[in-house]
ZAMARGU-4260 file (C-alpha; in steps of 0.2 Angstrom, whole numbers, plus 5000, padded with zeros to 4 digits):
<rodrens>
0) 4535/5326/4866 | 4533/5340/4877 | 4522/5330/4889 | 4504/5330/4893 | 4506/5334/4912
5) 4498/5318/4916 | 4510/5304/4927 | 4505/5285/4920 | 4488/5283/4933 | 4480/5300/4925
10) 4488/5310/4940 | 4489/5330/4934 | 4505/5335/4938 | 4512/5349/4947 | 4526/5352/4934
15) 4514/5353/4920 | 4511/5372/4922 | 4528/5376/4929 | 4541/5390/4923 | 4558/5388/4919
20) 4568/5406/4922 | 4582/5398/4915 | 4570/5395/4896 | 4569/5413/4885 | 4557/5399/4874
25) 4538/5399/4877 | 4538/5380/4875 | 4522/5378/4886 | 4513/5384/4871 | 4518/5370/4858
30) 4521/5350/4860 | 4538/5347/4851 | 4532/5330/4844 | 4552/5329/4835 | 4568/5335/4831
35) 4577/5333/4817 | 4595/5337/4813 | 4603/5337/4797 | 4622/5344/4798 | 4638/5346/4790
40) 4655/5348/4802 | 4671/5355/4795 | 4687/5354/4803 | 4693/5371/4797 | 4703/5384/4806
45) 4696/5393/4821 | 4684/5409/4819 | 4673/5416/4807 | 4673/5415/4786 | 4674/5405/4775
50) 4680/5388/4778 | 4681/5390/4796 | 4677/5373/4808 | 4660/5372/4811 | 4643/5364/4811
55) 4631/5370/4796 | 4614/5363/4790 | 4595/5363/4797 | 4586/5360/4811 | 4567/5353/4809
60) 4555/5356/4821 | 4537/5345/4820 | 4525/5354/4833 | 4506/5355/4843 | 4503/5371/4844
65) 4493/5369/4863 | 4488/5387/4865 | 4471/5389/4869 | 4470/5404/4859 | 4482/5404/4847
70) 4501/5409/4846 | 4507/5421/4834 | 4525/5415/4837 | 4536/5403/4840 | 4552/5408/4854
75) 4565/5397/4856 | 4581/5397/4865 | 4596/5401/4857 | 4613/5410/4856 | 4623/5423/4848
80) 4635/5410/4841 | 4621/5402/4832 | 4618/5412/4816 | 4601/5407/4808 | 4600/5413/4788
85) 4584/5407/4783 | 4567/5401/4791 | 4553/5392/4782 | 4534/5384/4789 | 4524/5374/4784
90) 4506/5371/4792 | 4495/5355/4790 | 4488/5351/4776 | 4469/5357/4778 | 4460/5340/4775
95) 4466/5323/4771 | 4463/5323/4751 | 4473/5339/4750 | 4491/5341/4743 | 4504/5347/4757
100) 4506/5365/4757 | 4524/5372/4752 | 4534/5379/4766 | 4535/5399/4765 | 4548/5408/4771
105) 4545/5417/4789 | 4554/5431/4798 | 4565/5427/4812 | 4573/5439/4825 | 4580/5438/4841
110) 4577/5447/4858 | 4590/5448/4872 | 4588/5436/4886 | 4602/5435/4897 | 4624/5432/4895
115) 4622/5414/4891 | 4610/5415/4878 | 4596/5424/4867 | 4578/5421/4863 | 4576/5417/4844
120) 4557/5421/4838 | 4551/5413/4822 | 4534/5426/4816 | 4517/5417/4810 | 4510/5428/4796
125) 4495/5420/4802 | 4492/5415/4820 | 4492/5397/4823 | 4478/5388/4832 | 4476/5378/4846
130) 4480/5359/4840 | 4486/5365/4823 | 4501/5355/4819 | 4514/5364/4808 | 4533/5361/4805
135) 4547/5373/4806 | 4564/5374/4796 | 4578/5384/4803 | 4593/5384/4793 | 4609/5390/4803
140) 4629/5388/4806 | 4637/5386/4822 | 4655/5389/4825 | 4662/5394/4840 | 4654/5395/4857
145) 4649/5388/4872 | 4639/5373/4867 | 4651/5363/4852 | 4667/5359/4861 | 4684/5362/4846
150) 4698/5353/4850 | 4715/5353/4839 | 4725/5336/4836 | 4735/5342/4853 | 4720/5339/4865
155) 4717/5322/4859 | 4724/5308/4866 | 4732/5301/4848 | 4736/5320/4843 | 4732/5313/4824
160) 4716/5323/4821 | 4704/5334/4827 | 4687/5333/4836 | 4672/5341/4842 | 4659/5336/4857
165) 4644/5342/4862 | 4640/5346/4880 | 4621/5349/4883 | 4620/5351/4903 | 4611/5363/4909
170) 4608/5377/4897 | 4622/5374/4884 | 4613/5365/4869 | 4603/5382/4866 | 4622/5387/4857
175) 4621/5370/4848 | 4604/5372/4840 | 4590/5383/4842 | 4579/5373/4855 | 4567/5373/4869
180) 4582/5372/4880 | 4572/5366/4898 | 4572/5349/4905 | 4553/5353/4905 | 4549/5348/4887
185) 4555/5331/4881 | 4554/5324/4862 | 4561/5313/4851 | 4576/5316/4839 | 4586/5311/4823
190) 4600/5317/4813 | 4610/5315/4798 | 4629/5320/4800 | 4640/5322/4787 | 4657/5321/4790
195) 4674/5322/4782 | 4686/5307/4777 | 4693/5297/4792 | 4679/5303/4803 | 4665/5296/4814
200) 4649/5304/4820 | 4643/5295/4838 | 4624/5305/4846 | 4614/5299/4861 | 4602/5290/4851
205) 4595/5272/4852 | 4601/5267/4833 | 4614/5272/4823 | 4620/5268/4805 | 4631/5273/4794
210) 4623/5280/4777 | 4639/5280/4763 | 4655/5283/4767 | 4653/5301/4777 | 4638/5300/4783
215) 4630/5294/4798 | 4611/5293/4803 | 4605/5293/4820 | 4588/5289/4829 | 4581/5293/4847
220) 4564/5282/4846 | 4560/5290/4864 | 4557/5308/4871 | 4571/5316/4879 | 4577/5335/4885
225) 4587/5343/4874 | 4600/5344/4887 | 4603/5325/4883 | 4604/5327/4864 | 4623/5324/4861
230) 4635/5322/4847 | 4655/5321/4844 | 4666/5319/4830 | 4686/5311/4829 | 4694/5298/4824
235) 4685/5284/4833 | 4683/5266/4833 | 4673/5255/4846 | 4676/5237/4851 | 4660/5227/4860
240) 4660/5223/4877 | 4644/5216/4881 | 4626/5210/4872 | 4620/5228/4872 | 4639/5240/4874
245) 4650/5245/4867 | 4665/5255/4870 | 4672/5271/4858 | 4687/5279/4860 | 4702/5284/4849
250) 4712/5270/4842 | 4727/5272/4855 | 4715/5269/4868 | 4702/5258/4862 | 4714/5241/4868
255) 4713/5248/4884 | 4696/5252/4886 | 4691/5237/4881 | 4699/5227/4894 | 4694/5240/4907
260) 4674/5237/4903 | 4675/5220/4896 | 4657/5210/4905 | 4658/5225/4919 | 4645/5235/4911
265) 4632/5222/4909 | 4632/5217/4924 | 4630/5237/4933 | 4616/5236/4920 | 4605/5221/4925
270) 4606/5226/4945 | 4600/5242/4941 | 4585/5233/4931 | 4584/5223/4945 | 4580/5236/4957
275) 4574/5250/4947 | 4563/5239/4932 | 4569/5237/4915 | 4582/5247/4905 | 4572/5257/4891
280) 4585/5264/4880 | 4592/5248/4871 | 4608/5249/4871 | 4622/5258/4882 | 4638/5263/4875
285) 4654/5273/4883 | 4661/5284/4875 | 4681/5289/4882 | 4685/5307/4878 | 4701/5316/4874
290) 4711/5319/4891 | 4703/5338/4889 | 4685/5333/4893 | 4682/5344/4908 | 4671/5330/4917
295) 4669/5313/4927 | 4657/5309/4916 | 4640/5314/4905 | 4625/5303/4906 | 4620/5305/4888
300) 4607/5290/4883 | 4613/5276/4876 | 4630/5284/4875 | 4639/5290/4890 | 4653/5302/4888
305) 4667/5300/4902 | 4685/5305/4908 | 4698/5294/4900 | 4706/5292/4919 | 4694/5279/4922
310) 4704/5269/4913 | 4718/5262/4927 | 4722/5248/4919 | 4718/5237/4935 | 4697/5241/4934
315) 4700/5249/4949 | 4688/5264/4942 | 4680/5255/4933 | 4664/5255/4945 | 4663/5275/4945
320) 4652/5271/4928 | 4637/5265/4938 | 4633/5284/4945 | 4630/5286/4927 | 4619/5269/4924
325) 4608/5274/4937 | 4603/5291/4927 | 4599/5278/4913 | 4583/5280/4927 | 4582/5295/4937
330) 4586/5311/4927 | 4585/5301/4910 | 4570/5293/4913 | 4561/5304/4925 | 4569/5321/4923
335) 4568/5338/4934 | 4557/5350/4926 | 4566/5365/4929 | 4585/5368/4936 | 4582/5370/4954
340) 4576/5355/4957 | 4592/5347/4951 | 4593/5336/4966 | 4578/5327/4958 | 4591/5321/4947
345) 4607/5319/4957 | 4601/5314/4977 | 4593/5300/4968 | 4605/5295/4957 | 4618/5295/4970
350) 4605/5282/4980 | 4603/5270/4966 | 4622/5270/4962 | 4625/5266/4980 | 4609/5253/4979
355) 4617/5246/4965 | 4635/5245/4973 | 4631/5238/4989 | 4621/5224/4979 | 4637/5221/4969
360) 4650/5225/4983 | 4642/5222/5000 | 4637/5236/5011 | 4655/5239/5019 | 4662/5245/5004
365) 4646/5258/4998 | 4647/5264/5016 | 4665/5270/5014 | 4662/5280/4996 | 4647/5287/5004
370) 4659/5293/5020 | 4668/5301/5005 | 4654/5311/4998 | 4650/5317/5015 | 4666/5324/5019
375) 4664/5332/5002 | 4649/5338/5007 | 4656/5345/5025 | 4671/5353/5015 | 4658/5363/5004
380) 4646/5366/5019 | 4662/5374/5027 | 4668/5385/5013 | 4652/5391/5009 | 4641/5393/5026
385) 4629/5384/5034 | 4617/5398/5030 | 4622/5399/5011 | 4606/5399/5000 | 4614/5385/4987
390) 4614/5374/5003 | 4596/5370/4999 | 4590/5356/4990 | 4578/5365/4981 | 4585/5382/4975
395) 4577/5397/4969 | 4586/5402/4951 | 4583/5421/4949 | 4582/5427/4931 | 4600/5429/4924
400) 4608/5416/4934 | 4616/5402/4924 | 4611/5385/4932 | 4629/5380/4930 | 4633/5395/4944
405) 4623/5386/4956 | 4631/5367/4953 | 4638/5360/4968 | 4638/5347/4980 | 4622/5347/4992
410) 4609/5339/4977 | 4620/5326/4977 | 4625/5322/4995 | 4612/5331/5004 | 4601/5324/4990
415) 4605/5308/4995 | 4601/5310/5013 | 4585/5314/5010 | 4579/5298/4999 | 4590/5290/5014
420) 4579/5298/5026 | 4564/5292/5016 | 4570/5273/5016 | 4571/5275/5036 | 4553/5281/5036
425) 4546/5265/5027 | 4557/5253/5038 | 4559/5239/5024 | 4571/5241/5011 | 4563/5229/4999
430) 4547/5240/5001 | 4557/5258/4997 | 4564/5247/4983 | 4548/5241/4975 | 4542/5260/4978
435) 4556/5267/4967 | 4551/5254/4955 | 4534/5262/4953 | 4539/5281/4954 | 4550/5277/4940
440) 4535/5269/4929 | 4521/5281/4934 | 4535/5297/4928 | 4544/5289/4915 | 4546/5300/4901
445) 4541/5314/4911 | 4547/5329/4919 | 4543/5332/4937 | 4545/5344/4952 | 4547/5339/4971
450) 4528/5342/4974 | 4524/5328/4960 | 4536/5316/4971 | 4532/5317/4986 | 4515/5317/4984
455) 4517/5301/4975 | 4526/5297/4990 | 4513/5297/5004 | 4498/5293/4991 | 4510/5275/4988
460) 4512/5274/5009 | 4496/5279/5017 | 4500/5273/5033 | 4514/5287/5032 | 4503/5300/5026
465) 4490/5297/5041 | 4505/5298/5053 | 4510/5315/5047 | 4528/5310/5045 | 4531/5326/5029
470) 4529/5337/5049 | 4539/5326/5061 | 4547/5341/5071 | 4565/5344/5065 | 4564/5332/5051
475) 4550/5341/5042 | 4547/5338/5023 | 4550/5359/5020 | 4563/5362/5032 | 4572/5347/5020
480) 4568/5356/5005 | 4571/5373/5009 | 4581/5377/5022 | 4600/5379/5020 | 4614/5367/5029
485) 4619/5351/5036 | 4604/5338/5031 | 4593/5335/5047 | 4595/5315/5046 | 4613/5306/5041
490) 4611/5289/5034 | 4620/5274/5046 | 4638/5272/5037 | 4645/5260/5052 | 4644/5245/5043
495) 4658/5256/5034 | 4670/5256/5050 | 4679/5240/5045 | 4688/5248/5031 | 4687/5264/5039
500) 4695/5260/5055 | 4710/5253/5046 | 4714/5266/5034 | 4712/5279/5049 | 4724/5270/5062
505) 4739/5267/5046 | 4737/5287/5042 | 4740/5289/5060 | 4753/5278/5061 | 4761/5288/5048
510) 4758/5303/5055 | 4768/5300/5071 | 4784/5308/5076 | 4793/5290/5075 | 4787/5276/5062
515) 4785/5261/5073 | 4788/5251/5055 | 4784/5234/5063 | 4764/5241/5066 | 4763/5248/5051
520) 4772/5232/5041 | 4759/5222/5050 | 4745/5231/5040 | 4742/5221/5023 | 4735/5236/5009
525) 4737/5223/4995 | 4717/5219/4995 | 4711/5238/4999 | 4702/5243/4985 | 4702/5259/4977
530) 4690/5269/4990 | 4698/5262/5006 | 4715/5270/4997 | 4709/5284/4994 | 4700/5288/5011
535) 4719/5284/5019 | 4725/5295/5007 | 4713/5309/5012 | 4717/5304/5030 | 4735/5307/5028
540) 4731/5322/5017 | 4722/5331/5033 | 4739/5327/5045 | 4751/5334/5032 | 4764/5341/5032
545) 4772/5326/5040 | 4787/5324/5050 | 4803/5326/5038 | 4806/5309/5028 | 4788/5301/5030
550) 4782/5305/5015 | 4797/5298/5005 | 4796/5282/5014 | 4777/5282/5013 | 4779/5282/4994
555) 4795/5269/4994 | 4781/5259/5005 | 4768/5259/4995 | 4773/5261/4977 | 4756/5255/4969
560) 4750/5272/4977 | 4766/5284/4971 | 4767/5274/4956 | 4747/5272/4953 | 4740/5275/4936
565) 4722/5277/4945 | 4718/5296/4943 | 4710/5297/4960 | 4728/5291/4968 | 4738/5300/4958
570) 4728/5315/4960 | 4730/5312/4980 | 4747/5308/4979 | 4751/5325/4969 | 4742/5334/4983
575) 4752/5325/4999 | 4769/5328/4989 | 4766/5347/4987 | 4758/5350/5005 | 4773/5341/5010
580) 4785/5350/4998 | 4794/5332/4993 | 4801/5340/4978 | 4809/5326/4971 | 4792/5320/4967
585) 4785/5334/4960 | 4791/5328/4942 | 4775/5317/4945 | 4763/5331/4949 | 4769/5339/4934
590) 4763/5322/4921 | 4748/5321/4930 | 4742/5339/4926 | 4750/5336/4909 | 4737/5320/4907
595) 4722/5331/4912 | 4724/5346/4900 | 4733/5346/4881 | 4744/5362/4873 | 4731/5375/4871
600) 4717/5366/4880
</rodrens>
């Protein structure tokens, strides 16, 4: 549903009149009550005609019309790539002893919007009124473009068959199916794929189930953005690894995966229950994508898309799943209403994760991946300027500007300081914890701008509210939020320094003129886990080039770094042995790029 702009206690929100710039749809006149899908995929060569891979069917829309005048329209955000043929309406029946009216067909046309996508307006012949509920049919085909990711038996990781994914975030599933394509409006979904022999659909839905032998059906019982709506199609099989997970994956990796996750994901589940309340979306899948998936990983509900390097073999990565967990509650949950306030979603999500893992893995070990986010963040501050406009944490999106163009690394990290900076304020960690708990059920299901947060904020701590602490000279509430640069307040990482102080000292060890091999012998790296690697890893990164031989012996040293099958090693190692030019392990730097990408990906 689109929302009725009211929080759980009957609080209006500020997001509920709010524009989307990024939106060519007028989805503030209708409540999208559902959305159903009913689509046919063909694996067929690339491009247009007959026969050609792509998606062809329907798309059902069952809408509120909320305008207090009427709407003679319906716009929708959509993309050149999607070609609608045919549009039909049907209105409510009139009164309850009345047949249901047949759909007519309607005119559709489109009207330019911007380079990432169009608006598509479906023409009433008669105006709608406000509270009129009606339902519209658009029958379309999409084949290639933006939003439905094509990708040949090479660029798979069993290179047997083909397959197709979806990727939603931020304003890509408008070239998937004509939508109201802002985090804004949320609704429910299902869809009926059909696919061909040997195949297997998988959507970000609660239940699934397979309805003959090419055909699967798919339910999401509870409102989401269209952003989160997700679908792919391969040769896939899953394998369970918990009471409510599972793991998918092609069937040359599905061995693996189940080893890697096996009783992890449960448990990164029931802490963030724990701290956040409960986990509303039944179950939690994973699903492992080919080798060319361009990300870490994609929150989609119920079924998270990641990288297949988290999968090391030694669990070593096997925690850099809970960042996506934690969306199961901020940015699945309680979403940003519009695109610049994306930290909503990410600062958030980076402090639960780290909630989550210091809870699982002490405070030491969080510290030292948070130490690795902030120099992240420094780099990007660096490159880009303190003064750079992006370096806010809530941006300004002019019309035109892709939300993608603005993604970078200050709503996570600078994000993060800022809910950091709140926990200091309330003094009690039990307190700010019990306080996330209720933000997170008085929003749930909604979508909500800064404003609506903090205001929750000081209502829920009155004592802070009377003391003024949103105007506390130089960490003021505004200067947070809209001025660009280094966060005014930086969480206490020290309880990091025992495994920080370690890795430095061995780096520096290494980077000396003369190994003194006795002190560096002395120091046992057989418990460091895959964090305290990568941060000596980084250390001897910013030292390189090292005196001649170093890096040879550093590797013959340490051979479960040079010889790692953890991504995040291997992808440090590549970066030491070419700043260092040690040629004779470029050979590995070459199967490591070779493991990220596929021929023609």
């Amino acid at each position: 549903m689109a929302g009725s702009g009211l929080g759980a206690s009957g609080r209006v929100l500020h997001a509920a009149q709010a524009e989307d710039v990024a939106s060519a749809s007028n989805f503030r006149a209708f409540e999208l009550l559902h959305l159903h899908l009913d689509l046919r995929a063909e694996f067929g060569p690339p491009g247009p005609g007959p026969g050609s891979r792509g998606l062809s069917g329907s798309a059902v829309l069952d809408l509120r019309c909320l305008e207090p005048g009427g709407a003679a329209e319906l716009r929708l955000d959509s993309h050149p790539c999607v070609e609608v043929t045919a549009a039909a309406l049907r209105r409510e029946r009139p009164d309850a002893g009345q047949p249901e009216p047949e759909p007519e067909p309607v005119p559709v046309c489109t009207r330019p919007f911007s380079h990432y996508g169009q608006a598509l307006c479906v023409l009433f012949p008669q105006p709608c009124i406000a509270g009129e509920r009606l339902r519209v049919q658009l029958t379309y085909r999409v084949g290639e473009g933006p939003g439905v990711c094509w990708l040949a038996p090479e660029q798979t990781a069993g290179k047997r068959k083909p397959f197709v994914y979806t990727q939603g975030q931020a304003v890509l599933n408008r070239a998937f199916f004509p939508c109201f394509d802002t985090p804004a409006a949320k609704c429910t979904y299902s869809a009926l794929l059909e696919v061909p022999d040997g195949f297997t659909a998988v959507m970000s839905a609660n239940t699934w189930e397979k309805r003959g032998p090419n055909k699967f059906f798919f339910q999401m019982c509870q409102p989401i953005p269209s952003y989160l709506i997700a679908l792919a199609i391969g040769d896939l099989v899953s394998a369970e690894v918990g009471p409510r997970s599972w793991v998918w994956a092609e069937p040359c990796l599905i061995a693996a995966a189940k080893e890697e996750y096996d009783g992890v994901i449960e448990e990164f589940l029931a802490t963030g229950e724990k701290l956040f309340g409960p986990y509303v979306w039944g179950r939690y899948d994973v699903l492992f994508m080919p080798p060319s998936f361009p990300f870490g990983g994609m929150e989609n509900p119920c079924l998270t898309f990641v990288t297949p390097c988290l999968l090391a073999g030694d669990r070593s990565l096997a925690d850099v799943i809970i960042h996506e967990i934690a969306h199961s509650w901020f940015g699945n949950l309680v979403t940003n209403a519009n695109w610049g306030e994306f930290w909503l979603n990410e600062g958030f999500t980076m402090y639960a994760q780290r909630r989550i893992s210091t809870v699982l893995f002490g405070p030491a070990y969080t510290c030292l991946e948070a130490a690795t986010g902030r120099a992240l963040l420094r780099q990007h501050v660096d490159i880009t300027g303190e003064e750079h406009p992006l370096n806010k944490l809530r941006v300004k999106l002019e019309p035109g500007v892709d939300p993608d163009d603005t993604y970078n690394e200050t709503p996570y990290e600078k994000g993060f300081c800022f809910v950091s900076y709140l926990a200091h304020l309330v003094g009690d960690q039990d307190q700010f914890d019990e306080f996330l708990k209720a933000y997170v059920d008085e929003f749930k299901f909604q979508s909500v701008l800064t404003d609506d947060f903090l205001e929750f904020f000081l209502d829920y701590f009155p004592e802070l509210k009377r003391r003024r602490v949103d105007s506390i000279p130089g960490f003021e509430f505004d200067r947070w939020l809209n001025t660009p640069g280094w966060p005014p307040y930086l969480p206490d990482l020290s309880p990091g320094d025992s495994l920080m102080r370690p890795a430095e000292e061995l780096a520096q060890l290494w980077a000396a003129e003369e190994l003194d091999v006795r002190a560096i012998e002395a120091v046992s790296t057989s418990a460091w886990k895959t964090y305290q690697l990568v941060y000596f890893l980084d250390k001897i990164l910013q030292k390189s080039p090292l005196p001649p031989g170093h890096v040879k012996k550093l590797g013959e040293a340490y051979p479960k770094i040079s010889s790692a099958q953890n991504a995040e090693l291997r992808l440090r190692w590549g970066q030491i042995v070419l700043k260092n030019d040690h040629r004779e392990d470029f050979w590995k730097v070459r199967d490591f790029l070779h493991s990220q990408t596929s021929p023609g990906g």
